[in-house]
TORTI-307498 format. One line per field, with one value per residue (C-alpha): residue number from 1; residue in one letter; x, y, z. Coordinates in pm, 1 decimal. Layout:
<sites>
num: [NUM/...]
residu: [A/...]
u: [X/...]
v: [Y/...]
w: [Z/...]
</sites>
This chain:
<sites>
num: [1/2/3/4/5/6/7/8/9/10/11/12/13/14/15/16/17/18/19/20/21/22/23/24/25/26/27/28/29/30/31/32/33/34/35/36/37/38/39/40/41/42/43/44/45/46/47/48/49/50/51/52/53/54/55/56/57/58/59/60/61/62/63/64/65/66/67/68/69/70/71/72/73/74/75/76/77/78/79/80/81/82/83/84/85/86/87/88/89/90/91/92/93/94/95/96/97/98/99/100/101/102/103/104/105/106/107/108/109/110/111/112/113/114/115/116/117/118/119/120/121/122/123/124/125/126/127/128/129/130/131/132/133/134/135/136/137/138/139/140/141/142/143/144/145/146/147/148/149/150/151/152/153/154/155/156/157/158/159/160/161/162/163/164/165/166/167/168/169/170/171/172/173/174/175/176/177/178/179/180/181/182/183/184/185/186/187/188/189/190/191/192/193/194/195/196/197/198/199/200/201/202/203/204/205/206/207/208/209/210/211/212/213/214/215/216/217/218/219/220/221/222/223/224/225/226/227/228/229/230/231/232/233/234/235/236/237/238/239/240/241/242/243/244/245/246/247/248/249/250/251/252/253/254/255/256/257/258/259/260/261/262/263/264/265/266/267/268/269/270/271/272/273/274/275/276/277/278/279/280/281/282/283/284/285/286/287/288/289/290/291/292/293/294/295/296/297/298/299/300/301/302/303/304/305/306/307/308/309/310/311/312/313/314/315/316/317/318/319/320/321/322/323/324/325/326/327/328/329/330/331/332/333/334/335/336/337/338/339/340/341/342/343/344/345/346/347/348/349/350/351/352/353/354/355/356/357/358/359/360/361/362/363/364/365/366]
residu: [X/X/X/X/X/X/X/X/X/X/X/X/X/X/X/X/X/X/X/X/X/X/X/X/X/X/X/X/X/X/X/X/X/X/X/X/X/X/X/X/X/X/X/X/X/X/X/X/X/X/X/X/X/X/X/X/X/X/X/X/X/X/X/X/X/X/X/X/X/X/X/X/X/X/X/X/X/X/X/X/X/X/X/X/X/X/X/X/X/X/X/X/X/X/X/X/X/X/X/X/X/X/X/X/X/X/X/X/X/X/X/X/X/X/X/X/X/X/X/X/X/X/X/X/X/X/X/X/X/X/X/X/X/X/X/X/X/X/X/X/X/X/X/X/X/X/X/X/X/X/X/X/X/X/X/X/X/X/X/X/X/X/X/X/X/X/X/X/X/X/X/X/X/X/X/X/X/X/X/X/X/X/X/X/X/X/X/X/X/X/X/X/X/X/X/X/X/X/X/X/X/X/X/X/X/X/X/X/X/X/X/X/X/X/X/X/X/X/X/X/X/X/X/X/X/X/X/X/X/X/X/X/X/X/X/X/X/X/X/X/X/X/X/X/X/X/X/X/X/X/X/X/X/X/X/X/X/X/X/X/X/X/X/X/X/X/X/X/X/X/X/X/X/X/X/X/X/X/X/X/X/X/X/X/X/X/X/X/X/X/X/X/X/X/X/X/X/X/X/X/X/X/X/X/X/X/X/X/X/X/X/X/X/X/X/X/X/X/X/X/X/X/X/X/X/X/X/X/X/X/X/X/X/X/X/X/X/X/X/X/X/X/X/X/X/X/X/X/X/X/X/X/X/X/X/X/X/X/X/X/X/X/X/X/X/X]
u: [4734.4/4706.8/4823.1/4556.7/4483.7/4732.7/4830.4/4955.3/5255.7/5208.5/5019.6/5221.3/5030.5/5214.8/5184.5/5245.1/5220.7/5420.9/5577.8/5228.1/5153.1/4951.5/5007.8/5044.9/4748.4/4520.5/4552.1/4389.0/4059.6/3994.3/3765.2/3966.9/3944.5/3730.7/3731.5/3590.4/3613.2/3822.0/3958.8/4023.5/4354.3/4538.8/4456.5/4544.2/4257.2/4282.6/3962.9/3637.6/3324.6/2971.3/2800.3/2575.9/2240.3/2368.1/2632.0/2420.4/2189.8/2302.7/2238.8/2486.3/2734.7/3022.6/3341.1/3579.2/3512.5/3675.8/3417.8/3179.9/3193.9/3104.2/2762.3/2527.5/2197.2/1899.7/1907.1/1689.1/1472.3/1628.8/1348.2/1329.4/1418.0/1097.8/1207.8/871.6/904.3/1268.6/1166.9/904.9/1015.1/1262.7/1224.2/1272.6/1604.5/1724.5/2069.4/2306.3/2219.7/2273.6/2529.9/2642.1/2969.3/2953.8/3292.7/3563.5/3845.5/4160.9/4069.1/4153.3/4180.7/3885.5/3722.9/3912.8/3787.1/3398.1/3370.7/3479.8/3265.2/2994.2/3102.6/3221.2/3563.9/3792.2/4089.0/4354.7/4120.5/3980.2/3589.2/3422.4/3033.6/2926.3/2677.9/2632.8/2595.0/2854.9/2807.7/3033.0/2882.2/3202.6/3501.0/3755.8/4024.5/4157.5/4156.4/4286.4/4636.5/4582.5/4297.0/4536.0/4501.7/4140.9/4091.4/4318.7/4104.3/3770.0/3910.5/4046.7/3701.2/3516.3/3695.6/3660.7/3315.5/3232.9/3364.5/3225.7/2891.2/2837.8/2959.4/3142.0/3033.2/3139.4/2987.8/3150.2/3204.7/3281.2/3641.4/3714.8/3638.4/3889.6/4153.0/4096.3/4109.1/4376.5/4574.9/4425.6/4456.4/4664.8/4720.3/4492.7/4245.0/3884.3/3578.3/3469.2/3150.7/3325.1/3659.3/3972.7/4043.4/4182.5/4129.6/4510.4/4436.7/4108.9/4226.3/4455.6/4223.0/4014.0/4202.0/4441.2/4770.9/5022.5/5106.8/4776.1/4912.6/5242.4/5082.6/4837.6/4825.3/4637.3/4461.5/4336.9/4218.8/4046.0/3846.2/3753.6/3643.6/3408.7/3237.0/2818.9/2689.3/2389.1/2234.1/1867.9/1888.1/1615.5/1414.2/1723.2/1826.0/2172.6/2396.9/2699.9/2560.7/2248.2/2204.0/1919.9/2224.9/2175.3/1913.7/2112.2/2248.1/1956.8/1569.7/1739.9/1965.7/2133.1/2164.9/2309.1/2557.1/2654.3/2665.0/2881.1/3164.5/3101.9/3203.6/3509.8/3608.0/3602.0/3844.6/3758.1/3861.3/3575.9/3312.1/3511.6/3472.1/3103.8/3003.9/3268.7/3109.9/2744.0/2829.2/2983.9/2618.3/2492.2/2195.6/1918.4/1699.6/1734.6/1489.7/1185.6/1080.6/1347.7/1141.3/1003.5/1318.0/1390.6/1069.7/1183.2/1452.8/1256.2/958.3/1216.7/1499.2/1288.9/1313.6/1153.1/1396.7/1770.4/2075.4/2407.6/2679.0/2872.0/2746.6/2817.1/2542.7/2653.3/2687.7/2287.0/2247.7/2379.1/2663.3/2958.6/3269.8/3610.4/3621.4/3969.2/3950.7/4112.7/3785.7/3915.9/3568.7/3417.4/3075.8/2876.1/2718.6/2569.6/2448.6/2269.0/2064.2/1725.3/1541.4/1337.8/1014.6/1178.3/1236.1/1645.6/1909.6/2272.4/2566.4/2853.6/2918.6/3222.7/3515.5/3696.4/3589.0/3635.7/3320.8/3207.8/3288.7/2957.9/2909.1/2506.5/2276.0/1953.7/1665.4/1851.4/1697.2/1505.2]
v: [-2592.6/-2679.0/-2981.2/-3260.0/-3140.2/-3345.4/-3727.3/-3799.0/-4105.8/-4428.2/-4623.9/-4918.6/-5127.9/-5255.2/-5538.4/-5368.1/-4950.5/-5073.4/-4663.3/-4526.1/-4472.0/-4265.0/-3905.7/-3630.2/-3397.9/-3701.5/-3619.0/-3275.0/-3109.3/-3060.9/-3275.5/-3544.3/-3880.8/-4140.4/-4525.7/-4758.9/-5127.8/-5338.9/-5699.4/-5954.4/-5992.3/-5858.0/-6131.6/-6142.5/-5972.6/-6296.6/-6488.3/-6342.7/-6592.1/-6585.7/-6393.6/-6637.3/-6524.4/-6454.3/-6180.3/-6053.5/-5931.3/-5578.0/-5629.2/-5937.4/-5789.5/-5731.7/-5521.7/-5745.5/-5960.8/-5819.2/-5549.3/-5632.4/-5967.8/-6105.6/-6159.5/-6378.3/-6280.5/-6229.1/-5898.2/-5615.3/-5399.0/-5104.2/-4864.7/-4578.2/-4223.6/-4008.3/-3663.5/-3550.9/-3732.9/-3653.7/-3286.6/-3328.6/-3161.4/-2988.6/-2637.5/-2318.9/-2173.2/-1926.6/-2097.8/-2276.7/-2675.2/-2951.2/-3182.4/-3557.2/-3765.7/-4107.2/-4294.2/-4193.6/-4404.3/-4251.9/-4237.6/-3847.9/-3865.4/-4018.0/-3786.6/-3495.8/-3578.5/-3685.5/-3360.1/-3206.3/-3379.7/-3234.5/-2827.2/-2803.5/-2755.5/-2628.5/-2797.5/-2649.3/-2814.3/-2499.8/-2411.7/-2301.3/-2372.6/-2016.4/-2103.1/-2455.4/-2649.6/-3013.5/-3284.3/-3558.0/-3846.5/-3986.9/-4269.8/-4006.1/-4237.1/-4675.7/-4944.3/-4623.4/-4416.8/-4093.1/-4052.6/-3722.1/-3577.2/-3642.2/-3482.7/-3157.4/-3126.2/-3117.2/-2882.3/-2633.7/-2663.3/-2542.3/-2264.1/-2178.7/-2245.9/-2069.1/-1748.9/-1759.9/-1785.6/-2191.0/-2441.1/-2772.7/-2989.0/-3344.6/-3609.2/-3863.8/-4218.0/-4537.0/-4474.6/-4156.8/-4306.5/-4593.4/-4398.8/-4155.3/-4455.8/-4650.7/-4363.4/-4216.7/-4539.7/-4781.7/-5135.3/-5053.9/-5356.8/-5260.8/-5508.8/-5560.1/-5802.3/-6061.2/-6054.8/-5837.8/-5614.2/-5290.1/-5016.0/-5061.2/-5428.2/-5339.6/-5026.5/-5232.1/-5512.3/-5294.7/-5072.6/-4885.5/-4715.5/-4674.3/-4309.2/-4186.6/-4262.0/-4094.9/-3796.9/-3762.6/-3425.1/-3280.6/-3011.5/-3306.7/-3515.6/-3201.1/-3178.8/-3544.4/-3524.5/-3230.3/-3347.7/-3412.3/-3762.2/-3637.0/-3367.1/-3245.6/-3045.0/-2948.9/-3273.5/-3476.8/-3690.6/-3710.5/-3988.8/-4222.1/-4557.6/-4763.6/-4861.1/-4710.1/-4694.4/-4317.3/-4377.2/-4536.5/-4135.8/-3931.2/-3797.0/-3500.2/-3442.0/-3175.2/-3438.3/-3717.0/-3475.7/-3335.3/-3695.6/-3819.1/-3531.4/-3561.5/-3931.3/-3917.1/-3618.6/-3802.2/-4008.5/-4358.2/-4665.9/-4877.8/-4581.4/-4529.2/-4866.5/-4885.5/-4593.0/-4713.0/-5081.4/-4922.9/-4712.4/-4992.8/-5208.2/-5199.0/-5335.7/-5160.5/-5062.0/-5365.1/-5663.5/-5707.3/-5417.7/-5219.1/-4899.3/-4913.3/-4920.6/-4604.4/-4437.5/-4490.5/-4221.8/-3976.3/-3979.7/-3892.2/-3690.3/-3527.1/-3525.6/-3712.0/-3956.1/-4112.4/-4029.6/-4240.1/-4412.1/-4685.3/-5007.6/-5002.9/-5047.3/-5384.8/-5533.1/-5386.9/-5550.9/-5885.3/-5840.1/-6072.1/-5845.9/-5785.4/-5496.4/-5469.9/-5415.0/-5731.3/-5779.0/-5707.3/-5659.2/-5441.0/-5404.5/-5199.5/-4915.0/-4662.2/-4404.8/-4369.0/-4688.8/-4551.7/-4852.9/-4951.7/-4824.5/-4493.2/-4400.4/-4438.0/-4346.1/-4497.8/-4340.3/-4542.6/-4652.9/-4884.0/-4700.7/-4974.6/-5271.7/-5080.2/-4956.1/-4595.4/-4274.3/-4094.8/-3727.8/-3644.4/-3363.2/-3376.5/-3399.0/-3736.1/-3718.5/-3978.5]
w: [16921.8/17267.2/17411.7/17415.1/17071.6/16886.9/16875.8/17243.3/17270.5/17175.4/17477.4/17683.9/17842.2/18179.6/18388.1/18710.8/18881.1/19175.2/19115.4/19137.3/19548.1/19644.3/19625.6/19910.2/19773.2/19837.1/20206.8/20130.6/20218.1/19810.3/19579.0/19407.7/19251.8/19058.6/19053.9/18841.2/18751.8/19063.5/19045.4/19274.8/19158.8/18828.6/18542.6/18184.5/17979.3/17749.2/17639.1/17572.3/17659.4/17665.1/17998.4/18208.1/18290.4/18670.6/18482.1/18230.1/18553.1/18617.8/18986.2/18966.1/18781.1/18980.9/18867.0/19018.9/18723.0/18346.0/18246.5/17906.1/17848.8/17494.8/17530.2/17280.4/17233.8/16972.3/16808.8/17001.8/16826.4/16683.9/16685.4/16486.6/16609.3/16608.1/16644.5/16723.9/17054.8/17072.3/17112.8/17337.4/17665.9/17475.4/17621.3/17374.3/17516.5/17298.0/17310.8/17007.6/16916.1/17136.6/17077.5/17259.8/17242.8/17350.4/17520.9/17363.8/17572.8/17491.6/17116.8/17072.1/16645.9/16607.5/16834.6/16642.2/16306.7/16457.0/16622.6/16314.3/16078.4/16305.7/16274.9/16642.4/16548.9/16270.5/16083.7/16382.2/16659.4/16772.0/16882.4/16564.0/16662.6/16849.0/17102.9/17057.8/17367.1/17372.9/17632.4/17695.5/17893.1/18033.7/17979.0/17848.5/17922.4/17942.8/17625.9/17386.5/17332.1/17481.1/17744.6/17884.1/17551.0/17533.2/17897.9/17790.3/17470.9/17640.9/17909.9/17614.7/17425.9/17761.8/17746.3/17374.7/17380.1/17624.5/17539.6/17202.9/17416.3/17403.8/17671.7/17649.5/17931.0/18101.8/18287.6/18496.6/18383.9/18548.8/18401.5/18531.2/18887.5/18817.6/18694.6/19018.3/19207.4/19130.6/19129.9/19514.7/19660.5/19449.9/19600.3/19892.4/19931.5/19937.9/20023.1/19699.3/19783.6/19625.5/19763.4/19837.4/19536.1/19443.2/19238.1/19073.6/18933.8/18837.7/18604.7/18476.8/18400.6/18252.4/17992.8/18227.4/18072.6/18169.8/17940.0/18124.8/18434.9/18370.6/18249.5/18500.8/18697.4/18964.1/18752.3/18608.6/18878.8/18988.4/18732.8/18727.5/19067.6/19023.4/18740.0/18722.1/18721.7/18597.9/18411.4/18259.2/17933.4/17700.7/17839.8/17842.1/18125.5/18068.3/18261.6/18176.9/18309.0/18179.5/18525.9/18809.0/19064.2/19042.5/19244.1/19542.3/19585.9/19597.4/19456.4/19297.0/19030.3/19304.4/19560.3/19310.2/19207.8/19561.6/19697.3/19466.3/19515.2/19865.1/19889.6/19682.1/19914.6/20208.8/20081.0/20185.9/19936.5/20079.3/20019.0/19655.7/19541.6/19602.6/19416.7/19131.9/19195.3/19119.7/18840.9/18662.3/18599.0/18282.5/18049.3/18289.6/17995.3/17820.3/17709.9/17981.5/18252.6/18052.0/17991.5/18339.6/18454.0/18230.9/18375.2/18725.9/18669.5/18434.1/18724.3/18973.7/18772.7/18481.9/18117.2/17845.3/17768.9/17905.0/17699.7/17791.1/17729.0/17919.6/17724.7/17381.5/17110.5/16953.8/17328.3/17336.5/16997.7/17065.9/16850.2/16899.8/16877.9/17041.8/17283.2/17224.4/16935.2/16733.5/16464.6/16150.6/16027.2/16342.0/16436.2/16207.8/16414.9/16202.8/16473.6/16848.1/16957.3/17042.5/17261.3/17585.9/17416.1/17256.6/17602.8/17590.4/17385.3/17392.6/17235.4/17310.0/16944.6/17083.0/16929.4/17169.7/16931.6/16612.1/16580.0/16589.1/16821.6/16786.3/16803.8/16696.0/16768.5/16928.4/16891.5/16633.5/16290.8/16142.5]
</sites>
């Protein structure tokens, strides 16, 4: 088995990268980095506490501040899944079943035996599922042991799949541009709106460690960098965030995508930390004006309904829990949250806070 398929080394969380400058490819004409979640300054990741109103607003929420705060709310309404209007839009390709991971966060065994449990792969790890189609919607790596491992193991699969006539596809998450970040421009302070920050406390803040770090190599960065932030499939609207930011970058799909790769080519922290800094709101689809926010990018974007990640279900509940993972007990998340008037589907299952990593096909049955 390739490497990536296996249990990586035990994770050590560190207090300071002071070792981790910035590279000499960086200075390149290639694609490169992410970055996701900055801080003002590195703080202990100690007490979770209740969001205000002013942080539970996705356009208030600023990264600079420790990401998912325990939130208390009343329960949402889990709707049912109706696959009737799952499949509507879904065009007749010809091609294998469609298949989406939520976050996975460094939490390779779990995703192992979940993508097992679904067909896609065989006892030894390998691509067993012909020409099914697999989509991962971003965070590969932070909070969990081995986000290399996790990164090797979908590159390998994209390779298997596709020459057994399927494909194994990646967005990017929020995580994949911190991790790119802090390790393109480490200690550099950026304007984060609220403050000096950098991409290096704010990785660390939020989940960084330091194994990834260690094990980080360009092949892999490249990758990172060249990755979608959003994709249409079979009248999907595929993205990582719960968040309209996608917007901010363009009226296509095609000009999302190109923008995106274009501004972490240029290189420029400031530049980096905004587009980490927008992809890092959440809760969008929520509560009120939810499914017309929903709308806004199926009217401009196409498909029938959202499918993401980002903000786990029992954080969309109003579940108290601990995202790192401390509750003996764990959220109970028994599949995909479908919400915002059937219009949106999340799939983080928060594998951080014990709960679930979730693997499901689409169109979800009932």
């Amino acid at each position: 088995m390739t490497q990536g398929a296996g249990q990586g080394p035990t994770a050590e969380r560190t207090a300071t990268l002071r070792d981790f400058r910035v590279p000499a490819y960086v200075n390149g004409t290639g694609p490169d980095p992410h970055g996701t979640h900055p801080a003002d300054a590195l703080r202990p990741a100690e007490e979770s506490r209740p969001a205000s109103a002013e942080e539970d607003c996705p356009e208030a929420y600023t990264p600079t501040e420790r990401d998912l705060p325990v939130i208390s709310r009343g329960a949402t309404t889990q709707l049912p899944v109706d696959p009737d209007a799952a499949a509507a839009g879904q065009a007749v390709t010809g091609q294998g079943p469609l298949y989406v991971v939520g976050d996975v966060h460094g939490y390779l065994d779990e995703l192992l035996a979940a993508l097992r449990e679904q067909g896609l792969i065989d006892a030894a790890g390998q691509w067993c599922a012909g020409p099914a189609r697999l989509w991962f919607l971003g965070d590969f790596t932070d909070r969990g042991p081995d986000g290399i491992g996790v990164i090797d193991l979908v590159m390998r699969l994209s390779a298997e799949a596709a020459a057994a006539g399927g494909y194994c596809k990646a967005l990017m998450g929020n995580h994949e541009l911190l991790l790119l970040g802090a390790r393109r421009f480490g200690d550099t302070p950026v304007n984060s709106g609220a403050g000096t920050a950098t991409f290096q406390a704010a990785w660390l803040l939020n989940g960084g460690q330091k194994a990834d770090m260690e094990r980080l190599q360009d092949h892999h960065l490249q990758w990172m960098a060249r990755l979608d932030a959003v994709e249409e499939v079979d009248g999907y609207l595929l993205l990582h965030s719960d968040t309209t930011a996608y917007l901010d970058y363009g009226d296509s799909i095609e000009a999302v995508n190109d923008t995106v790769r274009e501004t972490l080519t240029r290189n420029d922290a400031d530049e980096c930390w905004d587009l980490f800094r927008k992809f890092t709101k959440r809760f969008s689809f929520r509560d009120e004006g939810g499914a017309d926010a929903v709308r806004s990018l199926l009217d401009t974007y196409g498909g029938a309904r959202v499918v993401h990640g980002h903000s786990p279900i029992p954080y969309l509940l109003g579940e108290v829990g601990s995202e790192d993972g401390d509750d003996s007990a764990g959220p109970v998340v028994e599949g995909p949250h479908v919400y915002a008037d059937g219009l949106a589907i999340a799939m983080d299952g928060g594998v951080t806070m014990s709960g679930k990593l979730l693997v499901r096909q689409l169109p979800l049955e009932a």
